[in-house]
C-alpha positions as CSV (number, residue, x, y, z in Angstrom):
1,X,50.6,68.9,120.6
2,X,46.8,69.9,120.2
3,X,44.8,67.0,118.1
4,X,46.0,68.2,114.6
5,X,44.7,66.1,111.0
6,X,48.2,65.6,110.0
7,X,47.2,64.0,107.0
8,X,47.6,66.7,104.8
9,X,50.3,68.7,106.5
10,X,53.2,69.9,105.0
11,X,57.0,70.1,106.0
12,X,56.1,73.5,106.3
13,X,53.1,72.8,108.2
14,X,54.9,70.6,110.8
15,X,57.9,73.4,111.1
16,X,55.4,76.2,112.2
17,X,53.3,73.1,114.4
18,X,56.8,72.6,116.3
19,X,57.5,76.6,116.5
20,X,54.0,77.5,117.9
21,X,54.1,74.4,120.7
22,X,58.1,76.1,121.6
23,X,56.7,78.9,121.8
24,X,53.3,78.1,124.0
25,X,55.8,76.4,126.5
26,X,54.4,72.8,125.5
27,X,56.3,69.8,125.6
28,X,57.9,68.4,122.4
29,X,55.9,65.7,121.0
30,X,57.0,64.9,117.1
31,X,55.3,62.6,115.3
32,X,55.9,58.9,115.7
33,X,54.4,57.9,112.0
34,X,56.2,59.6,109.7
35,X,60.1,60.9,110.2
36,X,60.1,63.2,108.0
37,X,57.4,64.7,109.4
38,X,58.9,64.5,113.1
39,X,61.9,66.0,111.4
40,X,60.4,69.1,110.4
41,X,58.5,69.1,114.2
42,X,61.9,69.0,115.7
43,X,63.4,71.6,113.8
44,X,60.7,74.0,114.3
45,X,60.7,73.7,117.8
46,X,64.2,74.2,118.1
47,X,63.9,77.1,115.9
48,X,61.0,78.5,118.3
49,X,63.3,77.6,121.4
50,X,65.4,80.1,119.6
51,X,63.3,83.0,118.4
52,X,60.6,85.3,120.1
53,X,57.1,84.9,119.3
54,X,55.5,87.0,116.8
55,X,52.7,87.2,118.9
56,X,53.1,89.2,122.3
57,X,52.3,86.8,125.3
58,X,48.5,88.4,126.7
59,X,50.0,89.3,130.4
60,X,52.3,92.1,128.4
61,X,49.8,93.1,126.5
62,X,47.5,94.2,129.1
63,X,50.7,95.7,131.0
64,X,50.9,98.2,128.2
């Protein structure tokens, strides 16, 4: 996970956090301090493992 302040993240903030690093192809890497916070992480990524990407990946964009 890219060097986030996590001070002031949300539950919210931590699902989209896990989503976007599932979906970039990165390694799952939750939180250690809080569990609630590696919670959310964890659910997000598997939710991202899940679902597409938003986003279309650059090499299909310039396919197009």
């Amino acid at each position: 996970m890219d060097q986030v302040s996590d001070t002031f993240m949300t539950d919210e903030d931590w699902i989209n956090q896990g989503k976007a690093d599932a979906w970039a192809g990165k390694p799952k890497h939750s939180p250690e301090h809080d569990p609630q916070a590696a919670s959310m992480y964890d659910l997000g990524y598997c939710e991202g493992e899940i679902e597409r990407s938003p986003v279309k990946p650059k090499n299909l964009e310039q396919q197009n």
